[in-house]
N, C-alpha and C positions, 0 to 999 in steps of 0.2 A: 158363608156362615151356616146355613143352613143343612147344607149336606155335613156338617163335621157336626150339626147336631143329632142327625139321622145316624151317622156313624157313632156318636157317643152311643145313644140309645139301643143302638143293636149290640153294640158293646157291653152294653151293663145287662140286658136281657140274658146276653150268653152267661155271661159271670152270674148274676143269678140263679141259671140253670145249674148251672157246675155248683150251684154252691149248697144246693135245694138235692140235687142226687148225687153229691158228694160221698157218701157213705156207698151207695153201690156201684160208685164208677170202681174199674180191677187199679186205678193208680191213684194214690192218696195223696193230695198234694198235701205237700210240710211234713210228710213220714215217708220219702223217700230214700233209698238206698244211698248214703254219703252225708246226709243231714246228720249233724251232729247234734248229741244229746248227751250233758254231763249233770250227773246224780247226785249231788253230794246228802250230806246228810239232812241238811236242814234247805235245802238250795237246787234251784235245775237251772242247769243254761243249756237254752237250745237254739241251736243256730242253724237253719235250712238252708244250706250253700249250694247244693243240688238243687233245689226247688228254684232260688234265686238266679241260677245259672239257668234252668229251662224255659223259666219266666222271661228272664232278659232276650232269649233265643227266640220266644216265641214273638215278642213285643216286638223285636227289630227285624222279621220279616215281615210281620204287618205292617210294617211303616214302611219298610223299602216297598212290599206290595203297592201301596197306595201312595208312595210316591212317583214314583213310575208314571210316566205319562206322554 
């Protein structure tokens, strides 16, 4: 229990980092190339399917990483 609290916390450390120099990281998460953005007149859908796709990429080599044992 203990270590997957350690591991939350370095977790949310990082995510706060990225979320704090967000603006001058060169890749912007949720405005990447394939996210979709529809404009209507009075209305926006936007739906980040790239972001979600590298997010999920990222998520499940950190878990296979630290399943591993």
């Amino acid at each position: 229990m203990g270590r997957l609290l350690i591991y939350a916390g370095i977790f949310l450390i990082v995510i706060g980092v990225i979320f704090t120099l967000g603006e001058r990281l060169p890749i912007r998460f949720g405005r990447l190339p394939g996210d979709i953005v529809l404009r209507g007149k009075h209305t926006t859908f936007y739906f980040p399917i790239v972001t979600c796709l590298l997010l999920s990429l990222v998520l499940t080599l950190i878990t296979w990483l630290f399943s591993r044992r």
